[in-house]
The first five atom37 places (N, CA, C, CB, O) and aatype in JSON, in Angstrom:
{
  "aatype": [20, 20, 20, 20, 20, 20, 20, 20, 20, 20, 20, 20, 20, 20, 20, 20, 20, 20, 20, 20, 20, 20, 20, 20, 20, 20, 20, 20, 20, 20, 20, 20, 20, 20, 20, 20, 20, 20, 20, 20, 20, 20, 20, 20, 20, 20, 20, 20, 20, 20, 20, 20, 20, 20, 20, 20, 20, 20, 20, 20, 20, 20, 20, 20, 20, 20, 20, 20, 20, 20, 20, 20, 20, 20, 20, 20, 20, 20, 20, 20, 20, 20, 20, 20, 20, 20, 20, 20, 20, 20, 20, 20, 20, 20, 20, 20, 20, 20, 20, 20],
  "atom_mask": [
    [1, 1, 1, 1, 1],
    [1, 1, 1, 1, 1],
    [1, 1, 1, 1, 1],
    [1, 1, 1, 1, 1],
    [1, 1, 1, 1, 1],
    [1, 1, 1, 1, 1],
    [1, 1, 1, 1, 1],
    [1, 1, 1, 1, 1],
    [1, 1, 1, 1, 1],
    [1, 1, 1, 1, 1],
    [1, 1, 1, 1, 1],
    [1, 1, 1, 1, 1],
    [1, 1, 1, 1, 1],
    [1, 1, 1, 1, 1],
    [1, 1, 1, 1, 1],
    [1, 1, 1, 1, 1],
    [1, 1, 1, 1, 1],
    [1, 1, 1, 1, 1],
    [1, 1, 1, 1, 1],
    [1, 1, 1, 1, 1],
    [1, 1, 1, 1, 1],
    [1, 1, 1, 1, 1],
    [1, 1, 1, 1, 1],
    [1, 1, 1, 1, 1],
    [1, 1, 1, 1, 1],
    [1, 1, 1, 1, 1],
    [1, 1, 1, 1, 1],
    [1, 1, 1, 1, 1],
    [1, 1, 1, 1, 1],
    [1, 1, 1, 1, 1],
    [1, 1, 1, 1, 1],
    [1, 1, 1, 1, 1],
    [1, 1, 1, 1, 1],
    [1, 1, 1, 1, 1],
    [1, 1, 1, 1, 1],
    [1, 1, 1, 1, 1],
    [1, 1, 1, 1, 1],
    [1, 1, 1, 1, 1],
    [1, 1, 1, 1, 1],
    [1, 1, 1, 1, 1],
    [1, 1, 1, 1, 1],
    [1, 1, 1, 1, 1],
    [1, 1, 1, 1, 1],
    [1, 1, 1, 1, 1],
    [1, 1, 1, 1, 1],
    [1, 1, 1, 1, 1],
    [1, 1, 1, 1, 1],
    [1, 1, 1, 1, 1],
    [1, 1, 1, 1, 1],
    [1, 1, 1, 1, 1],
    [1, 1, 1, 1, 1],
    [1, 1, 1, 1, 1],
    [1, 1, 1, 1, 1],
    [1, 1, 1, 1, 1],
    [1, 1, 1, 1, 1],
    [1, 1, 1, 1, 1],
    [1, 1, 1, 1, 1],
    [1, 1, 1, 1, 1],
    [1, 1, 1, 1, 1],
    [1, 1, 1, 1, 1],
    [1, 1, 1, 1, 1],
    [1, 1, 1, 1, 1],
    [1, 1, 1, 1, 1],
    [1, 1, 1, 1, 1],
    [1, 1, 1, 1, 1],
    [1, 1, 1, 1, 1],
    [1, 1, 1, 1, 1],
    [1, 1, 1, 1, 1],
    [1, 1, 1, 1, 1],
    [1, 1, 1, 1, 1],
    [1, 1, 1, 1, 1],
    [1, 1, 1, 1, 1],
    [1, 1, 1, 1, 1],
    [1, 1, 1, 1, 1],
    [1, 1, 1, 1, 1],
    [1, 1, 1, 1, 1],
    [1, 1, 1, 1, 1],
    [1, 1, 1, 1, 1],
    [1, 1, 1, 1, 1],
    [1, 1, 1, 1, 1],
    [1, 1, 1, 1, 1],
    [1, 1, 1, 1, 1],
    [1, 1, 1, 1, 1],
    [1, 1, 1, 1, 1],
    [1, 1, 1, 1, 1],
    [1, 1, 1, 1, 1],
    [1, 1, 1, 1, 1],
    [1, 1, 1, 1, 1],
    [1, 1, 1, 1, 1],
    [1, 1, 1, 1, 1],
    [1, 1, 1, 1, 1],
    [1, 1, 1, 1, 1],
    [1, 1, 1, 1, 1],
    [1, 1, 1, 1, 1],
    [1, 1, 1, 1, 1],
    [1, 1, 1, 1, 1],
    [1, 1, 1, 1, 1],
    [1, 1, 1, 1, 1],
    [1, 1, 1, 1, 1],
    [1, 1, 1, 1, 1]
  ],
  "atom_positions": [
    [[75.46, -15.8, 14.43], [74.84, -14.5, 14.54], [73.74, -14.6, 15.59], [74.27, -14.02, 13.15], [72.94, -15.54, 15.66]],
    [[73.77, -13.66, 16.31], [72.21, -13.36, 17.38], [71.49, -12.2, 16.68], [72.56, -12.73, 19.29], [71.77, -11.37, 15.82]],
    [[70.48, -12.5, 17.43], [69.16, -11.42, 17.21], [68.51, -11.31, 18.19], [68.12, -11.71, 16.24], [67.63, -12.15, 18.4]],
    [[68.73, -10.2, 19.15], [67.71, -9.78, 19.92], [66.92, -9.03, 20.13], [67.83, -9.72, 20.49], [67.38, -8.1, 19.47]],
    [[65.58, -8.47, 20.78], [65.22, -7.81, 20.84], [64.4, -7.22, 22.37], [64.89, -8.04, 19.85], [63.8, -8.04, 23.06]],
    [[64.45, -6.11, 22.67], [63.82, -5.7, 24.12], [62.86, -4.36, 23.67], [65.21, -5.22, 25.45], [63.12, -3.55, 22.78]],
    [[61.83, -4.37, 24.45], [60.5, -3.77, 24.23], [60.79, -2.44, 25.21], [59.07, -4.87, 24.69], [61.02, -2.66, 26.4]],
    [[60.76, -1.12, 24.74], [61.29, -0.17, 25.4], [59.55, 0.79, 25.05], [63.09, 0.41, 24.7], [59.16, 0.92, 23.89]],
    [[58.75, 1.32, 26.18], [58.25, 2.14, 25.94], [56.81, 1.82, 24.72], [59.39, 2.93, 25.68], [55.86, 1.03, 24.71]],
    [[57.37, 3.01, 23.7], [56.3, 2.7, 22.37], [57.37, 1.73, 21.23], [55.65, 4.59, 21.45], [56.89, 1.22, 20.22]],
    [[58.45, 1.64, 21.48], [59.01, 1.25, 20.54], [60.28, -0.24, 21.27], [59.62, 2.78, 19.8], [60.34, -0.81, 22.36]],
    [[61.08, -0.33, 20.02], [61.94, -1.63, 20.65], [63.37, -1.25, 20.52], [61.7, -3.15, 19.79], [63.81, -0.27, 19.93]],
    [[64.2, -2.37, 21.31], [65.56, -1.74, 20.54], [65.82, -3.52, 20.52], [66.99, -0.33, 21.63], [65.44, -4.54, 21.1]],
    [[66.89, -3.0, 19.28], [67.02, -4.42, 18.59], [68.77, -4.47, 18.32], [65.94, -4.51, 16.91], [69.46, -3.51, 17.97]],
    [[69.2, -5.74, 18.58], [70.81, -6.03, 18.69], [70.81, -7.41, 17.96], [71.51, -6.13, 20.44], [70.28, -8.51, 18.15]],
    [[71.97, -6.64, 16.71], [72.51, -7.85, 15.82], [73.78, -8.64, 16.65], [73.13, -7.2, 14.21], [74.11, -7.68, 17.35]],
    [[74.57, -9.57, 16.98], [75.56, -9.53, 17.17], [76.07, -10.7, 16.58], [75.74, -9.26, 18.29], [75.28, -11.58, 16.26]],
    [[77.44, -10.86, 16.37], [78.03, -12.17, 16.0], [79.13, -12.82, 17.11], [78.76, -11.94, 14.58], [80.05, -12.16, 17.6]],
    [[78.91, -13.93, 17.35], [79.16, -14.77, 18.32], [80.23, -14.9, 17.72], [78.37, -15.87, 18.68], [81.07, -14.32, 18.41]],
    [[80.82, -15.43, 16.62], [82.62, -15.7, 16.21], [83.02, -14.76, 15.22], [83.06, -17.31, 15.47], [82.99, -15.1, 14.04]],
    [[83.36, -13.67, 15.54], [83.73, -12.78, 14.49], [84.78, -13.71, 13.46], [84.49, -11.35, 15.19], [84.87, -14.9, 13.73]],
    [[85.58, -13.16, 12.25], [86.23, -13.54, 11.54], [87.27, -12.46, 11.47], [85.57, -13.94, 10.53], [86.88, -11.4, 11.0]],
    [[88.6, -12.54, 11.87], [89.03, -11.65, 12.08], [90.27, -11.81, 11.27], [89.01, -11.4, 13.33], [90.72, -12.93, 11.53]],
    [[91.03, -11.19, 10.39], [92.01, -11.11, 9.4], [92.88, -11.16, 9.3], [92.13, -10.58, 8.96], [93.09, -10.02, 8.9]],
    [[94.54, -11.98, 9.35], [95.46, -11.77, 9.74], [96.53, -10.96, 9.31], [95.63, -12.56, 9.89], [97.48, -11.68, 9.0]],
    [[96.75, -9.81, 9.17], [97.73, -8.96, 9.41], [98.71, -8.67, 9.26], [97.88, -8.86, 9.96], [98.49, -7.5, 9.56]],
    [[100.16, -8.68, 8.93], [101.08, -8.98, 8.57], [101.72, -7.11, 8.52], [100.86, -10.05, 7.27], [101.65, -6.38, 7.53]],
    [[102.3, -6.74, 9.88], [103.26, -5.56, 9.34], [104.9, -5.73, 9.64], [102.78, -4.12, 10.11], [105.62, -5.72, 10.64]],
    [[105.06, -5.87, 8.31], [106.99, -5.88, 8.09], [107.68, -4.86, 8.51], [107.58, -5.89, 6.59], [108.79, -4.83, 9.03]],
    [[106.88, -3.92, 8.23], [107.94, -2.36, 8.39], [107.47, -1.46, 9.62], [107.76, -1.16, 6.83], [107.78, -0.28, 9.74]],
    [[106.54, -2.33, 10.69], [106.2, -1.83, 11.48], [107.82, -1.61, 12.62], [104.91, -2.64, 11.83], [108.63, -2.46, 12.99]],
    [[107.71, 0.27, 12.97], [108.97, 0.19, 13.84], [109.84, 0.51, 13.07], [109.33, -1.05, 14.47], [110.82, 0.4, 13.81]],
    [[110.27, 0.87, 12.02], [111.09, 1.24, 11.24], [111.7, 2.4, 11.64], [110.62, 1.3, 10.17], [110.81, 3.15, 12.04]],
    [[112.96, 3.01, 11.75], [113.14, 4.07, 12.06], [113.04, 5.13, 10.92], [114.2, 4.0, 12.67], [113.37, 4.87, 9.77]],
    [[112.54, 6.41, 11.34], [112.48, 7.48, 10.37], [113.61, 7.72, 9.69], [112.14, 8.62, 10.9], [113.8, 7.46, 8.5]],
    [[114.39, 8.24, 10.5], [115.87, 8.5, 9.89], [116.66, 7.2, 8.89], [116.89, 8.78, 11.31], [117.45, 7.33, 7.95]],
    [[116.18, 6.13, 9.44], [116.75, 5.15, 8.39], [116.28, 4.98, 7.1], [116.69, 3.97, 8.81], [116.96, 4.72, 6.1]],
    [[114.66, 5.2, 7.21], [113.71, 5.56, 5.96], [114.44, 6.58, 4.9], [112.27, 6.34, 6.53], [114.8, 6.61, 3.72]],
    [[114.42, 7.23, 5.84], [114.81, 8.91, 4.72], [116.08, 8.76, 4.27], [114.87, 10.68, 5.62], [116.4, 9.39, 3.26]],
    [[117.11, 7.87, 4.96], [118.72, 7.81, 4.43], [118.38, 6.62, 3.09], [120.13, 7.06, 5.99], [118.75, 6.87, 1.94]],
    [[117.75, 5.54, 3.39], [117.03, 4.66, 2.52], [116.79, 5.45, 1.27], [115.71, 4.14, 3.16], [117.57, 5.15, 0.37]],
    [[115.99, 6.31, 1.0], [115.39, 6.38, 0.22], [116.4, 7.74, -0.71], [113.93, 6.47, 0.8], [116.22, 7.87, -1.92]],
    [[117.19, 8.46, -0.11], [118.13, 9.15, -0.12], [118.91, 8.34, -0.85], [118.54, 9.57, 1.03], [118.9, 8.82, -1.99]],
    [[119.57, 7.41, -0.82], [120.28, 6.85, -1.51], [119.92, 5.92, -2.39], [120.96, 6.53, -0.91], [120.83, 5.41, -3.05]],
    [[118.23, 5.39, -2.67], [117.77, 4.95, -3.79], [118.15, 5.88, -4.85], [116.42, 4.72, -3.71], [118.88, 5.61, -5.81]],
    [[117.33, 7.54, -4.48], [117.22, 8.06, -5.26], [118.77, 8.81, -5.74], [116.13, 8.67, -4.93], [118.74, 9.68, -6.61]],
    [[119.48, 8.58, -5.39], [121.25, 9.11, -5.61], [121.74, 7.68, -6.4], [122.41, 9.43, -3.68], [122.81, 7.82, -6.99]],
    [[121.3, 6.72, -6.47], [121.51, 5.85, -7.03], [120.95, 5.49, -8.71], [121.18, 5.16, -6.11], [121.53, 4.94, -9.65]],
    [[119.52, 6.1, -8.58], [118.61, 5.8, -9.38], [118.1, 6.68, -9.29], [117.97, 4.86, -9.33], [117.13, 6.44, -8.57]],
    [[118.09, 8.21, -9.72], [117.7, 9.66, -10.29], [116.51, 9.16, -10.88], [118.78, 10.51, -11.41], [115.54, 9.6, -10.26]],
    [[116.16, 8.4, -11.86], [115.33, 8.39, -12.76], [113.87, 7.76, -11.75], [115.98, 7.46, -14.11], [112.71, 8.03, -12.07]],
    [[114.15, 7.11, -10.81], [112.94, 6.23, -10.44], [111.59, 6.81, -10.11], [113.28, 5.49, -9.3], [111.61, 8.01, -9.86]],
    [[110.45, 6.22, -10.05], [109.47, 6.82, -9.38], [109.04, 6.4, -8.3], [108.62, 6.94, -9.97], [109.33, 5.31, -7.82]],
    [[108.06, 7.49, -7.66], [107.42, 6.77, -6.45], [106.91, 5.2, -6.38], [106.26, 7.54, -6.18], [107.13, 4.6, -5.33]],
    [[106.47, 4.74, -7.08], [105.79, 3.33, -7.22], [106.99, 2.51, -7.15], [104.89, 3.05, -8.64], [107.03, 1.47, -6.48]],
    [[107.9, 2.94, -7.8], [109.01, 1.59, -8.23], [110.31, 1.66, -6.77], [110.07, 2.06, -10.34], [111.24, 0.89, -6.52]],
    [[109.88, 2.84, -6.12], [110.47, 3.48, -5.08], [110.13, 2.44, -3.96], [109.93, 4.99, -4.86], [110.98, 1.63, -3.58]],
    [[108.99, 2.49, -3.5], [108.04, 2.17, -3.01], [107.8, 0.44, -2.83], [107.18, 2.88, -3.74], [107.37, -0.13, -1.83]],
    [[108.25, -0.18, -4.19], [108.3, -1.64, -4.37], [109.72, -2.04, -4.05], [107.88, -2.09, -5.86], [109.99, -3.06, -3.4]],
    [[110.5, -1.31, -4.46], [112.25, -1.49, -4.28], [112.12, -1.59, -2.49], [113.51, 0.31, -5.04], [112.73, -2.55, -2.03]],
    [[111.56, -0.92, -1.71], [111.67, -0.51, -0.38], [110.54, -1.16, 0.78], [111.55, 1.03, -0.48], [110.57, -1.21, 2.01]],
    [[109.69, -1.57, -0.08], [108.56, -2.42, 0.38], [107.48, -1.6, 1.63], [109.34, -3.88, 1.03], [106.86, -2.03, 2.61]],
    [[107.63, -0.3, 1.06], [106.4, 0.54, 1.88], [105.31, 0.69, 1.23], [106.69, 1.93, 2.26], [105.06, -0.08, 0.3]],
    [[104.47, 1.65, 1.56], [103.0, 2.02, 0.7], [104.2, 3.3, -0.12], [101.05, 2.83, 2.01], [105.23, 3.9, 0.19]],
    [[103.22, 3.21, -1.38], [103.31, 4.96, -2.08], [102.99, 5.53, -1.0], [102.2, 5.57, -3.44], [104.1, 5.85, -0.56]],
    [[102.1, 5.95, -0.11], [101.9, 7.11, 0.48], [102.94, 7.43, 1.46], [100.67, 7.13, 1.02], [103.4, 8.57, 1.56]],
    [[103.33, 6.39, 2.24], [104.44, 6.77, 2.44], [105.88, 7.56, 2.31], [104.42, 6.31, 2.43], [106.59, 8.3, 2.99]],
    [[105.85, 6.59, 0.33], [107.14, 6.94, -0.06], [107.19, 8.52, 0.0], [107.46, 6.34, -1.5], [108.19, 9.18, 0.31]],
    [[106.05, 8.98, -0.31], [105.64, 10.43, -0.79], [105.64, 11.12, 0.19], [104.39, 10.64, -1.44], [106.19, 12.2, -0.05]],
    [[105.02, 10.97, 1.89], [105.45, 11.4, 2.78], [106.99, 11.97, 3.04], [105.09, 10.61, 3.39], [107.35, 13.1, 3.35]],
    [[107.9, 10.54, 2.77], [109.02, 10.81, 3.22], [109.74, 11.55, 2.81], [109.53, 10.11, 3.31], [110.46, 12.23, 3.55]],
    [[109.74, 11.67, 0.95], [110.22, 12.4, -0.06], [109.63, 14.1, 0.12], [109.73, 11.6, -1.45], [110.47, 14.94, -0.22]],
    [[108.75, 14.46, 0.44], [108.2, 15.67, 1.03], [109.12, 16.08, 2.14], [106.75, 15.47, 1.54], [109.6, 17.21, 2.09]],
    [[109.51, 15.03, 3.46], [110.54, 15.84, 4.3], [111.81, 15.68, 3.28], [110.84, 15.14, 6.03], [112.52, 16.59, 3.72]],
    [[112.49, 15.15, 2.28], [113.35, 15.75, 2.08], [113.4, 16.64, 1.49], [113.91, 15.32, 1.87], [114.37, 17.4, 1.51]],
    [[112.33, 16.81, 0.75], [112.02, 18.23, -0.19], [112.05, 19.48, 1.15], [110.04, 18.14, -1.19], [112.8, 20.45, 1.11]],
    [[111.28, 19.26, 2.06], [111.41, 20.68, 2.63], [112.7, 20.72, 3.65], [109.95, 21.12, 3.47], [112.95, 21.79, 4.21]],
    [[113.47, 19.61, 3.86], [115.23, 19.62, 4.06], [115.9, 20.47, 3.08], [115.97, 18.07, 3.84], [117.07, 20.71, 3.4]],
    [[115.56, 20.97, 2.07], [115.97, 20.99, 0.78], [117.23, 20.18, 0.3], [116.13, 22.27, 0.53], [118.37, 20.58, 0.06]],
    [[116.74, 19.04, 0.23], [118.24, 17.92, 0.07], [118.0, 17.4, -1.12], [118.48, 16.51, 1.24], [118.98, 16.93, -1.69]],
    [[116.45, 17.32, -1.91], [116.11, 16.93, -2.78], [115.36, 17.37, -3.59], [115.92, 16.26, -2.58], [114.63, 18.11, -2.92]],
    [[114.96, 17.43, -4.86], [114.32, 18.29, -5.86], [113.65, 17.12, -7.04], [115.58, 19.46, -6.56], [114.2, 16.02, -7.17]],
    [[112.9, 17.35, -7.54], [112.23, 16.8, -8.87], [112.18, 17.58, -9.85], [110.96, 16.39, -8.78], [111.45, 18.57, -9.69]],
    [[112.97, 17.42, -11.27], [113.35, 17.9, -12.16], [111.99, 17.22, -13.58], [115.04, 17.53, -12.12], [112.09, 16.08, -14.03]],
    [[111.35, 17.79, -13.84], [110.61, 16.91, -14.77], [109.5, 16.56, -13.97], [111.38, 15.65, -15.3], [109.39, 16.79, -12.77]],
    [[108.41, 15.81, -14.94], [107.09, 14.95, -14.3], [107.89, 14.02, -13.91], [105.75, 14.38, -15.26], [109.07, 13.68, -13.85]],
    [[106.16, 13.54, -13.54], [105.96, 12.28, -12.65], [107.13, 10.99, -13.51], [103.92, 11.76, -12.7], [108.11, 10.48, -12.97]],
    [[106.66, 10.72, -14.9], [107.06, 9.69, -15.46], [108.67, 10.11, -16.14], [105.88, 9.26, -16.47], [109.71, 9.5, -15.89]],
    [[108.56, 11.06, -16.87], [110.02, 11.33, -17.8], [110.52, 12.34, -16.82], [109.87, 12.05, -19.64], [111.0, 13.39, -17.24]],
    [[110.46, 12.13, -15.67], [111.6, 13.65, -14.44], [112.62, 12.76, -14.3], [110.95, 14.37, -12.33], [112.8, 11.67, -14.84]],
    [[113.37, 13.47, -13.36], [114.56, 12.74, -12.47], [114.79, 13.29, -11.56], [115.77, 12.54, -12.94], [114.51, 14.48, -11.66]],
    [[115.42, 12.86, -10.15], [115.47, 13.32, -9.18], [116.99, 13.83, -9.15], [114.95, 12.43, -8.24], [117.9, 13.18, -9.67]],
    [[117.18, 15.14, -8.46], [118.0, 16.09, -7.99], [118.78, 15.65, -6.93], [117.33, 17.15, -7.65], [117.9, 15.48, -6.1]],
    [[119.83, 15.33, -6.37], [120.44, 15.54, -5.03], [120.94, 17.43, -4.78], [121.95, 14.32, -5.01], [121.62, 18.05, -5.6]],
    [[120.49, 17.91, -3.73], [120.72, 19.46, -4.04], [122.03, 19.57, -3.0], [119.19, 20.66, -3.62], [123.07, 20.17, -3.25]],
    [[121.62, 18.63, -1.44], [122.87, 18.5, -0.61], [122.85, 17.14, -0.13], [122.97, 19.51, 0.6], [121.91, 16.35, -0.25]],
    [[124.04, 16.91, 0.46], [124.31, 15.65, 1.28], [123.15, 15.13, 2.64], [125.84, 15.97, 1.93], [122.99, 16.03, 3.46]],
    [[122.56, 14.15, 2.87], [121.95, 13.48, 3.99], [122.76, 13.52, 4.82], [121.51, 12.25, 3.88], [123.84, 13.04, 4.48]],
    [[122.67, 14.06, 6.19], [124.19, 14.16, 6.89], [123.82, 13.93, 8.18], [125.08, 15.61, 6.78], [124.47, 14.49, 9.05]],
    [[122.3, 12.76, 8.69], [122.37, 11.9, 9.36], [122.93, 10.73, 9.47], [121.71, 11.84, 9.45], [122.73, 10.04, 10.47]]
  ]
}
């Protein structure tokens, strides 16, 4: 870490800095993924497995929830897909075919 300081006027200005940051390593798997492969993906989880939820969606497929929920939103407004029921005791709808 540094500490400096320079005398400006009536007052000072003062700079923390760190000489070796620590920087985190990273790891994206699903970086690059294609959209359309996502949405056929998940299209056929859920034609497979009606009952599942986002979370278990999500772990089966190895994205974030927010994602999953993104994606499931374009098929909802495709109208290709529907949710019948809550979150936990629903099941998912196929309404039409994925026909990418």
């Amino acid at each position: 870490m540094k500490l400096s300081f320079q005398e400006i006027g009536d007052g000072f200005w003062g700079e923390l800095s760190y000489l070796k940051q620590k920087i985190p390593t990273i790891s994206f798997t699903n970086v690059g993924k294609d959209v359309e492969d996502l949405l056929k993906a998940i299209y056929e989880l859920i034609k497979s497995k009606p009952w599942i939820t986002i979370p278990e969606m999500s772990h089966e497929l190895d994205i974030n929830s927010r994602t999953a929920e993104r994606y499931i939103a374009k098929l909802k407004l495709m109208k290709i897909i529907e949710r019948n029921g809550g979150k936990k005791a629903g099941n998912w709808k196929i309404k039409k075919q994925f026909l990418k």
